[in-house]
MIDOSE-1310 file (N, C-alpha, C; in nm, 2 decimals, decimal comma, always signed):
residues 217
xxxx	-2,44/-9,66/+11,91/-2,46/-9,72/+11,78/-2,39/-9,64/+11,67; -2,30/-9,70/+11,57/-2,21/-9,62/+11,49/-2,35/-9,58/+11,38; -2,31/-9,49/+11,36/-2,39/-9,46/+11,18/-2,27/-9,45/+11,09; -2,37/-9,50/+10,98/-2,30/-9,48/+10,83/-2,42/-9,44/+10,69
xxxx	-2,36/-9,33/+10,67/-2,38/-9,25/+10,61/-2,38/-9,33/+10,42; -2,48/-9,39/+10,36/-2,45/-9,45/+10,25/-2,52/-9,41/+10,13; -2,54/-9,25/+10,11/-2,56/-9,16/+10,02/-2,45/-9,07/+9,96; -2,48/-9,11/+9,86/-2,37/-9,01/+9,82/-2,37/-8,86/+9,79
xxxx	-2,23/-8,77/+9,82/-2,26/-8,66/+9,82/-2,26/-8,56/+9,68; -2,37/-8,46/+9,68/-2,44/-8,42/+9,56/-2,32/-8,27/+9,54; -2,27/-8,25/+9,43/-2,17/-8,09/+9,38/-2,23/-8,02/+9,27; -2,25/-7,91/+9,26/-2,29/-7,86/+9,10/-2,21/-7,94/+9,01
xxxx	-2,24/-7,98/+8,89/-2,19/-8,00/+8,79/-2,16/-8,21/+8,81; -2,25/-8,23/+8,91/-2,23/-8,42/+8,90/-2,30/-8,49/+8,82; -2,31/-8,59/+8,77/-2,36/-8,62/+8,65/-2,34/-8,78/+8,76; -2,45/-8,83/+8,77/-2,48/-8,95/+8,83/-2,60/-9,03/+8,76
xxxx	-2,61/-8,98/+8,59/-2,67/-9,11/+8,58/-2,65/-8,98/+8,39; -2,58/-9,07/+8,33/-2,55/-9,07/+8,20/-2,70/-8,97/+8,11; -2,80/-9,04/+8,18/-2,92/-9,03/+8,09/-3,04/-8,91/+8,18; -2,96/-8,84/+8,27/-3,02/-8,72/+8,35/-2,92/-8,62/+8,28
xxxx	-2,94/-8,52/+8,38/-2,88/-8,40/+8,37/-2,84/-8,38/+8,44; -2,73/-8,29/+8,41/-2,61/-8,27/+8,58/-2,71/-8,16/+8,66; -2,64/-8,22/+8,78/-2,68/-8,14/+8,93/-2,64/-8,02/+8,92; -2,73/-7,89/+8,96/-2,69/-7,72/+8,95/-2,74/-7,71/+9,09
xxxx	-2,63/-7,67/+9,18/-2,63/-7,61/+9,28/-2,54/-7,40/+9,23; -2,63/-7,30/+9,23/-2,56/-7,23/+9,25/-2,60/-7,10/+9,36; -2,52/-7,01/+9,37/-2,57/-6,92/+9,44/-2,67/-6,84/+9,44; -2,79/-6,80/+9,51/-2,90/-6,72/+9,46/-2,90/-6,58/+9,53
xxxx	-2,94/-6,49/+9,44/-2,91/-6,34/+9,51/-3,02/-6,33/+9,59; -3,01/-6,28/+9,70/-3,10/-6,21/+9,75/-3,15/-6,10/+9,81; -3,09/-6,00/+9,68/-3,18/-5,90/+9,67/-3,18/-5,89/+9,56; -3,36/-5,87/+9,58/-3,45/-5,87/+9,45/-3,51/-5,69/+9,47
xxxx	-3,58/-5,65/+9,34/-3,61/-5,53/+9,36/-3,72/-5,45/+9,51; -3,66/-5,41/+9,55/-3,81/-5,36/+9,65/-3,79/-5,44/+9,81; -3,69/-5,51/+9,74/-3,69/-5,62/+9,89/-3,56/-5,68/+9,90; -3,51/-5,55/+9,90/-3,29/-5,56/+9,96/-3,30/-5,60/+10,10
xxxx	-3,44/-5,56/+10,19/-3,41/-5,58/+10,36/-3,48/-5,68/+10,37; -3,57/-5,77/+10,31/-3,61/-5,88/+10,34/-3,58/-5,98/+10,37; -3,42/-6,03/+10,41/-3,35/-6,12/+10,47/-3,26/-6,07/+10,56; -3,25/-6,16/+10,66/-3,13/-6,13/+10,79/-3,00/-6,12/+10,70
xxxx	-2,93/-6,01/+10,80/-2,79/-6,00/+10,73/-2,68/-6,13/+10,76; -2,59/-6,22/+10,66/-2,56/-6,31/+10,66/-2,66/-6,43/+10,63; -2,75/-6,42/+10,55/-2,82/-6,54/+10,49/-2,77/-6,55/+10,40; -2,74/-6,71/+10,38/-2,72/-6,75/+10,23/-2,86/-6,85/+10,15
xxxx	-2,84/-6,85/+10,04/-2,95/-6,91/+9,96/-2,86/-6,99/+9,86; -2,90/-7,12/+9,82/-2,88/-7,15/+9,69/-2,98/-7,21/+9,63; -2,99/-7,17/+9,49/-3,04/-7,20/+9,40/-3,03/-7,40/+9,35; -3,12/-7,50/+9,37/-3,05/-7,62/+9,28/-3,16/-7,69/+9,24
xxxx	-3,14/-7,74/+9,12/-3,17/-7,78/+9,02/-3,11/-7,96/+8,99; -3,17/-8,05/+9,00/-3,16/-8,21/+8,96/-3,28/-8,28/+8,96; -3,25/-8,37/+8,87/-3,38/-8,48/+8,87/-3,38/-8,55/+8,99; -3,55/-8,57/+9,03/-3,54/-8,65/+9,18/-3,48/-8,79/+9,20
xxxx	-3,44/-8,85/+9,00/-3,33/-9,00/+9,03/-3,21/-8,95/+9,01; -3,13/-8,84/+9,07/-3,01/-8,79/+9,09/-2,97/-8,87/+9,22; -2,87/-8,88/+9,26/-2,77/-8,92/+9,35/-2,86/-9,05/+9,43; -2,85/-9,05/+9,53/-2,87/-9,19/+9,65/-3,02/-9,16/+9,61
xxxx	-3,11/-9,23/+9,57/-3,26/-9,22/+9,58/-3,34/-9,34/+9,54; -3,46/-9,37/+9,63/-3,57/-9,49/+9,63/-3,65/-9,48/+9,49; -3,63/-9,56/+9,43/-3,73/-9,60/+9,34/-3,90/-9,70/+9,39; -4,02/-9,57/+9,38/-4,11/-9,64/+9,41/-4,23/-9,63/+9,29
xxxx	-4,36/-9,72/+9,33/-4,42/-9,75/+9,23/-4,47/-9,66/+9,13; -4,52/-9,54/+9,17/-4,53/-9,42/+9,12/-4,48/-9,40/+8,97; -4,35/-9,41/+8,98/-4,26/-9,41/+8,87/-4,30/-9,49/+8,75; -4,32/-9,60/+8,75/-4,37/-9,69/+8,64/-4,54/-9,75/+8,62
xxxx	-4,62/-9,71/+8,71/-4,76/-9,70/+8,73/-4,82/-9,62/+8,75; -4,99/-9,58/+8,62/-5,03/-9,48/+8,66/-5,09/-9,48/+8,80; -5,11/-9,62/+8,80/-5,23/-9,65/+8,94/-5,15/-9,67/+9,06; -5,04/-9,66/+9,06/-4,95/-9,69/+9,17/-4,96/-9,56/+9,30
xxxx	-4,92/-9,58/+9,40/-4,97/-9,48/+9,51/-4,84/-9,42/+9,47; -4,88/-9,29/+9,52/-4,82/-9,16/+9,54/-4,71/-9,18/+9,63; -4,59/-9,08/+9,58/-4,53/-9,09/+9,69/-4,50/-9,03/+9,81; -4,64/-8,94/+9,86/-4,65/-8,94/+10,00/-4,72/-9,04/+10,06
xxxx	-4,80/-9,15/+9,98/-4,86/-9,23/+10,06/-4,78/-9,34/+10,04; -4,63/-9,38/+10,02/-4,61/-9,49/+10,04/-4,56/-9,59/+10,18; -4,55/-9,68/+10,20/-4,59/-9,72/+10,32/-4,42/-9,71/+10,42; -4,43/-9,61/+10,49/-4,31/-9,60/+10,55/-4,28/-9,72/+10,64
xxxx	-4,31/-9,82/+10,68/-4,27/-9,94/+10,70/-4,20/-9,99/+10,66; -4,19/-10,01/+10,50/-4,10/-10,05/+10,42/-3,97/-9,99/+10,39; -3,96/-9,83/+10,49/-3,85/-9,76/+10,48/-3,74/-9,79/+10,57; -3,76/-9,89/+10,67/-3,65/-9,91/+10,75/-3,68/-10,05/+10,78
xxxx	-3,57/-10,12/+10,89/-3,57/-10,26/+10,89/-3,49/-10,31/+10,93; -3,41/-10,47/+10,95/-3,34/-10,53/+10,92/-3,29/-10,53/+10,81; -3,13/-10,51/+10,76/-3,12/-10,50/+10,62/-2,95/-10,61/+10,64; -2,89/-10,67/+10,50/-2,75/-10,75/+10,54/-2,74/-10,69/+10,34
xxxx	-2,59/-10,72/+10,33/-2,54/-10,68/+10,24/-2,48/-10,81/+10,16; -2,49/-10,82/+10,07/-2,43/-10,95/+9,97/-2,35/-10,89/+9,88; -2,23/-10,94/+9,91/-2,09/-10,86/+9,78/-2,05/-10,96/+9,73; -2,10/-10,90/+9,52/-2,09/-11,02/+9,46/-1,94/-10,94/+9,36
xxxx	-1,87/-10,85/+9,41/-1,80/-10,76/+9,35/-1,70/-10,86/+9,29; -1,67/-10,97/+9,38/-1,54/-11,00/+9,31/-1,57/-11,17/+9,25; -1,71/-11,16/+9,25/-1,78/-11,27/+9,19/-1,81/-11,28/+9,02; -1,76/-11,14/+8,99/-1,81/-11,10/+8,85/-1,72/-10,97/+8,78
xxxx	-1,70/-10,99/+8,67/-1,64/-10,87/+8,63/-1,75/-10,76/+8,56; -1,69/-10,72/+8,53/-1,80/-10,54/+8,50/-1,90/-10,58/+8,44; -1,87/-10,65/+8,32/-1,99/-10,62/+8,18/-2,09/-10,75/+8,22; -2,08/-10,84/+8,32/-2,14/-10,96/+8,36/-2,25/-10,94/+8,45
xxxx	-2,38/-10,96/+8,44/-2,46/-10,90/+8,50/-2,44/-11,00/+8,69; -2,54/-10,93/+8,76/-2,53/-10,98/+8,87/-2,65/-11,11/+8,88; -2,66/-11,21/+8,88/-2,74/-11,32/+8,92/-2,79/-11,41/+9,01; -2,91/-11,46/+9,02/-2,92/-11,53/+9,12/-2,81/-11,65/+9,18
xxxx	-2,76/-11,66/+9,09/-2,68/-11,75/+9,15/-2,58/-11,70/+9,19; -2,49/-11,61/+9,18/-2,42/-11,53/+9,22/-2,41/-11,47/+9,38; -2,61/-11,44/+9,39/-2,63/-11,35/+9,49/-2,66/-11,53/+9,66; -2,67/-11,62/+9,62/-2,67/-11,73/+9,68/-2,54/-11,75/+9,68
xxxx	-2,47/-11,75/+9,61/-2,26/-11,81/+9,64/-2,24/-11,69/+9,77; -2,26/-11,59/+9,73/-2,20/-11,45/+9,87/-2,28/-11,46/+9,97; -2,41/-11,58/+9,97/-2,48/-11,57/+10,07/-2,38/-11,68/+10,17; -2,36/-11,80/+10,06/-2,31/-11,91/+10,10/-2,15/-11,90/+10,21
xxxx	-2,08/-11,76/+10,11/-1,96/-11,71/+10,09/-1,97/-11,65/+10,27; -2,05/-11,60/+10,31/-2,09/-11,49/+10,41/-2,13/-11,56/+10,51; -2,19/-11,64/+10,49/-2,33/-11,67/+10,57/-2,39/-11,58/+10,63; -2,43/-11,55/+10,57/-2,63/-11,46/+10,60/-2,68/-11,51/+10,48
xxxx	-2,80/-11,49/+10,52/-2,93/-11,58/+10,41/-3,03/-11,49/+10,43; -3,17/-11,39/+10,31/-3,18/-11,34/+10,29/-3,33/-11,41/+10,36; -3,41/-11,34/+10,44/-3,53/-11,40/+10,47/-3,64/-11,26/+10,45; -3,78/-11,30/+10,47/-3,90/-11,21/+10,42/-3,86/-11,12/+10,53
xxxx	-3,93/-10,97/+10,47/-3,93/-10,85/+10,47/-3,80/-10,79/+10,48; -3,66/-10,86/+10,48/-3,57/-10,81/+10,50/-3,52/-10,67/+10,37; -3,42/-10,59/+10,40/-3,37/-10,54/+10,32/-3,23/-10,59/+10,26; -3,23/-10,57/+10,15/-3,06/-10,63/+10,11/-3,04/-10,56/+9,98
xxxx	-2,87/-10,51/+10,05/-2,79/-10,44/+9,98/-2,72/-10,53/+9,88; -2,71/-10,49/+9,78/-2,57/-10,61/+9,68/-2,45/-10,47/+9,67; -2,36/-10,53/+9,67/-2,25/-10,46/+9,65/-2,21/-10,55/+9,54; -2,21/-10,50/+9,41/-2,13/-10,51/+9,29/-2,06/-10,45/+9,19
xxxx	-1,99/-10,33/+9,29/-1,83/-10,23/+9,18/-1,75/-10,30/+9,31; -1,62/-10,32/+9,26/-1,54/-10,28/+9,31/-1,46/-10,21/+9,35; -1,46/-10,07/+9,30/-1,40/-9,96/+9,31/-1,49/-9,88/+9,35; -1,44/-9,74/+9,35/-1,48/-9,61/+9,41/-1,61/-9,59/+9,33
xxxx	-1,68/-9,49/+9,40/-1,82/-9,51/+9,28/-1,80/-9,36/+9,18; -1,81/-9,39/+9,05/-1,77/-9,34/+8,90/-1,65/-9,33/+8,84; -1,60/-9,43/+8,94/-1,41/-9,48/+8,87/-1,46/-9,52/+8,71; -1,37/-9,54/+8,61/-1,37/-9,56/+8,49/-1,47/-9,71/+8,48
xxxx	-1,53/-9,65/+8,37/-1,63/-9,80/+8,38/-1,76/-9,82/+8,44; -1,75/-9,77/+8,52/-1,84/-9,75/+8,64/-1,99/-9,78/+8,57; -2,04/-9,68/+8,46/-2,17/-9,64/+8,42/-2,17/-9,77/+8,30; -2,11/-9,85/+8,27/-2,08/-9,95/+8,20/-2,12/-10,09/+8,25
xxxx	-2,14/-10,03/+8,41/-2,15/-10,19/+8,46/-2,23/-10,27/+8,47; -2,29/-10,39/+8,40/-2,44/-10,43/+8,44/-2,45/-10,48/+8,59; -2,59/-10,47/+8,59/-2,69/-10,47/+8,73/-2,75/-10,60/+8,75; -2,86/-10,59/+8,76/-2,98/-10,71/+8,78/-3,01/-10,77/+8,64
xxxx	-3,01/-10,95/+8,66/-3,08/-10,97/+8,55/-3,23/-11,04/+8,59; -3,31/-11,11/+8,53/-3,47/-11,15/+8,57/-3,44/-11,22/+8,70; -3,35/-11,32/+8,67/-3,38/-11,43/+8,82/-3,29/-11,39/+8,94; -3,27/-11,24/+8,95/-3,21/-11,19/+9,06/-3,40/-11,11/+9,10
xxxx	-3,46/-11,05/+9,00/-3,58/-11,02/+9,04/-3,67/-11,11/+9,12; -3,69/-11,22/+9,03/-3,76/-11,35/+9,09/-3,69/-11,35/+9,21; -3,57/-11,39/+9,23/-3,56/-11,42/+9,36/-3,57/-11,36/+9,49; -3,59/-11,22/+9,45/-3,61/-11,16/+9,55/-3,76/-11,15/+9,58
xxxx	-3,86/-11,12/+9,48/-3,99/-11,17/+9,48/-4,01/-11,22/+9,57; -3,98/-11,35/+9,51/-4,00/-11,50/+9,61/-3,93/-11,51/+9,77; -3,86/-11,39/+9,78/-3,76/-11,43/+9,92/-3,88/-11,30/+9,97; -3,99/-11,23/+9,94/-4,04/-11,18/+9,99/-3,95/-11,01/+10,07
xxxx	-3,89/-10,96/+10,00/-3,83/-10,87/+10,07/-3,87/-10,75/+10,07; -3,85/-10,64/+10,16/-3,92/-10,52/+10,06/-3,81/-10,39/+10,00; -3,72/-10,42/+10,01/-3,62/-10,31/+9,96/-3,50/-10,36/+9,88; -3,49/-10,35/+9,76/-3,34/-10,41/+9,74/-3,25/-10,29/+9,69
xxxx	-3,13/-10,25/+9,74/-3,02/-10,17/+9,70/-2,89/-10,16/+9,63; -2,85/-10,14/+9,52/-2,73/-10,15/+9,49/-2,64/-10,00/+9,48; -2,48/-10,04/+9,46/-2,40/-9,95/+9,44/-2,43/-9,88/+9,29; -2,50/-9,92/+9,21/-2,48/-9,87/+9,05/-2,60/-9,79/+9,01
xxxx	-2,60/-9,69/+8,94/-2,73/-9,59/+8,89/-2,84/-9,64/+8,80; -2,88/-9,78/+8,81/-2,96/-9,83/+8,74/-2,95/-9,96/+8,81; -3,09/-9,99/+8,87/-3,09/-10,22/+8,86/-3,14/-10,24/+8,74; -3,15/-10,19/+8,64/-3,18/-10,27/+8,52/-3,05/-10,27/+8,43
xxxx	-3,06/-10,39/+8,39/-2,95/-10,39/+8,28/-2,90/-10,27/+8,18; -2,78/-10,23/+8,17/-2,79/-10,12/+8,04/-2,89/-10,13/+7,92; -2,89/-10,25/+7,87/-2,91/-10,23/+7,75/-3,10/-10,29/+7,74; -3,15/-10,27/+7,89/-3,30/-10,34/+7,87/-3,34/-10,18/+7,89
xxxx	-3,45/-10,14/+7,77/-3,47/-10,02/+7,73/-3,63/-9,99/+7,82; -3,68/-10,16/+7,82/-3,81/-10,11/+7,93/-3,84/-10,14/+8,07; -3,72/-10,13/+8,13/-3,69/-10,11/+8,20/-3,74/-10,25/+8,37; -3,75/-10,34/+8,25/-3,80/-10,53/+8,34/-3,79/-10,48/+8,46
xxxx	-3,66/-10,51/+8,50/-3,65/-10,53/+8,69/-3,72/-10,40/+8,74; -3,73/-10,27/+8,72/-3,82/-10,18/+8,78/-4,02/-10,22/+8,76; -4,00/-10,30/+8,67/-4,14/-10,29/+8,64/-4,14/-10,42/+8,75; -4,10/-10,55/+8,75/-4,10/-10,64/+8,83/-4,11/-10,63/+8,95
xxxx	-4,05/-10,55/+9,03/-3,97/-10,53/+9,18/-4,10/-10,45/+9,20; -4,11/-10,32/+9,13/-4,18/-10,20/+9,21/-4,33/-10,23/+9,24; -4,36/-10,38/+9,09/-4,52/-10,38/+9,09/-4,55/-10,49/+9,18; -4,42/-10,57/+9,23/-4,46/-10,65/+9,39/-4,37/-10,60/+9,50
xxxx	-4,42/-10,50/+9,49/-4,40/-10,35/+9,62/-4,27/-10,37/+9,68; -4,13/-10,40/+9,59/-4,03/-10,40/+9,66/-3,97/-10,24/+9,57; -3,91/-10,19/+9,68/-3,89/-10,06/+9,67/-3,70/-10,09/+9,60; -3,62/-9,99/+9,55/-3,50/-9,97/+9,47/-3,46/-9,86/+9,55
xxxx	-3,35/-9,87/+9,58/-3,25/-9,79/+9,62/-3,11/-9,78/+9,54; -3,09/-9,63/+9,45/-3,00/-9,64/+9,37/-2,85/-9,58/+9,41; -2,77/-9,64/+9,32/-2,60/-9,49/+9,39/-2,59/-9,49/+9,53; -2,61/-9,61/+9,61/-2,56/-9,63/+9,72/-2,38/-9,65/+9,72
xxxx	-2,31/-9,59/+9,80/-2,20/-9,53/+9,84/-2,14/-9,62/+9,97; -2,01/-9,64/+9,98/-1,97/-9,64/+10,13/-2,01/-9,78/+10,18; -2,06/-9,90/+10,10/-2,07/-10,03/+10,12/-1,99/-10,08/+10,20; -1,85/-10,10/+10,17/-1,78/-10,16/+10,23/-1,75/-10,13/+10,34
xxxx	-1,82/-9,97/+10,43/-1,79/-10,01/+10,57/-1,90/-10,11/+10,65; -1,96/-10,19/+10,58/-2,02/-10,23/+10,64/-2,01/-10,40/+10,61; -2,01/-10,44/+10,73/-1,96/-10,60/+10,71/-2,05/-10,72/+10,77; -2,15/-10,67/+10,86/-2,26/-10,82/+10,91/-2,40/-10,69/+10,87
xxxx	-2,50/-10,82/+10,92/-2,61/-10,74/+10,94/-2,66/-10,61/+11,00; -2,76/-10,55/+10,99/-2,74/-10,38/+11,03/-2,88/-10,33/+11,04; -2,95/-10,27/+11,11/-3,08/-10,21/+11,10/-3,04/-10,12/+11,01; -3,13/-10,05/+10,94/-3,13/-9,96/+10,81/-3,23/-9,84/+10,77
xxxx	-3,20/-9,76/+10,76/-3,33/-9,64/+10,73/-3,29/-9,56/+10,61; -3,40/-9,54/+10,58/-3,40/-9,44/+10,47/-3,45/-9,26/+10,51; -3,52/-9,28/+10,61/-3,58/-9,17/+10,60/-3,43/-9,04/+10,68; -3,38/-9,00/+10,59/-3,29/-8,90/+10,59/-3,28/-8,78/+10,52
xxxx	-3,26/-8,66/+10,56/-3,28/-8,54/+10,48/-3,13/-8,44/+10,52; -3,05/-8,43/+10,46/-2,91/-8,38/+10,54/-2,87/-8,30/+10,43; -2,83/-8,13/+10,49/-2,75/-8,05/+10,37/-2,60/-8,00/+10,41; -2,56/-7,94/+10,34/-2,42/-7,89/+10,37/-2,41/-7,76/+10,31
xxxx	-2,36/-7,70/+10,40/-2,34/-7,56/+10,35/-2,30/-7,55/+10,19; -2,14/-7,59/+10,11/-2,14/-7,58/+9,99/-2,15/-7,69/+9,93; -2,17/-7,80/+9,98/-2,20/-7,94/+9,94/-2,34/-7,99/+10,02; -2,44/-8,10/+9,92/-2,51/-8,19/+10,04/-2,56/-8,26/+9,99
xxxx	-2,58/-8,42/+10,08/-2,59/-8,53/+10,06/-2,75/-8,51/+10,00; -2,74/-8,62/+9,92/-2,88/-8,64/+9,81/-2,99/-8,70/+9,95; -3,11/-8,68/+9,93/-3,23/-8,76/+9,98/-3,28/-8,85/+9,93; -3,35/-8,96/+10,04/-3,42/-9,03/+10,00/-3,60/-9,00/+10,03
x	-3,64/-9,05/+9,96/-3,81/-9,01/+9,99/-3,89/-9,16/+10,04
């Protein structure tokens, strides 16, 4: 079975969501006073610093409810699955949000059709992810929420650092989605190698010596 890797990779100084703070990966010394021999010779350490909605990462209910479960107790069931991808990229231009009716034409366009508990990816940039424009792009509007609601699914993902609209400040489709337990997956990466349906996981933890791929939780 091929894998594909659809997180994107994390560098000091990346800026993956306008309204965070850049990612600090740097070197950490280690030697501290009193304890120069306290590490094997040839260890490295780095120091890093980002907000947990930096790079590829699940949005769950936690975030927008006080009463919402924790996120060790969320239900890892919902972390993997059946998942199909709907590309509405060339259905819309940048500043046009993505719509239910939209995400039904690519179903129509495709054929796959989105059924309960599944997961589904939308692919909506057409370009490389933070080409010009990029952070400009609208996302979800209500009746792409509704519709997923009602299609019963529990994960929806896109390519862009936000499913809510730019300019909705309280943040609707996260409050919608997360408080009927469908989970967000943001800054997904690498869509286009993927072309039919696909089993899907989240639960991944991967580093790189001077680079490494963001987590999901």
């Amino acid at each position: 079975m091929k894998i594909i890797d659809l997180t994107l990779e994390l560098y000091d100084g990346l800026v993956t969501d306008k309204d965070l703070p850049a990612i600090g990966i740097k070197d950490e010394p280690l030697e501290h006073e009193g304890k120069s021999d306290s590490h094997p010779k040839g260890c490295r350490s780095k120091l890093i610093s980002f907000s947990d909605h930096s790079g590829t990462h699940v949005d769950v209910a936690p975030r927008y409810s006080e009463n919402g479960e924790s996120v060790e107790n969320i239900n890892l069931k919902n972390m993997f699955g059946d998942a199909l991808i709907l590309d509405v990229s060339l259905l819309k231009a940048t500043h046009e949000p993505v719509t239910k009716d939209l995400l039904e034409e690519a179903e129509r366009r495709q054929g796959v059709y989105v059924e309960k508990d599944d997961i589904v990816l939308i692919r909506t940039w057409g370009k490389s992810w933070g080409e010009e424009d990029f952070f400009e792009a609208q996302a979800l509007d209500d009746s792409v929420a509704q519709w997923l609601i009602e299609k019963q699914i529990h994960i929806v993902g896109l390519d862009l650092p936000n499913a809510d609209l730019n300019q909705d400040s309280e943040s609707g489709i996260h409050q919608k989605l997360l408080k009927n337990d469908i989970y967000i997956v943001e800054n997904l990466v690498k869509s286009r190698k993927i072309t039919q349906a696909f089993p899907f996981s989240f639960l991944r933890n991967s580093f790189k010596t001077k680079k490494f791929n963001s987590f999901t939780y």
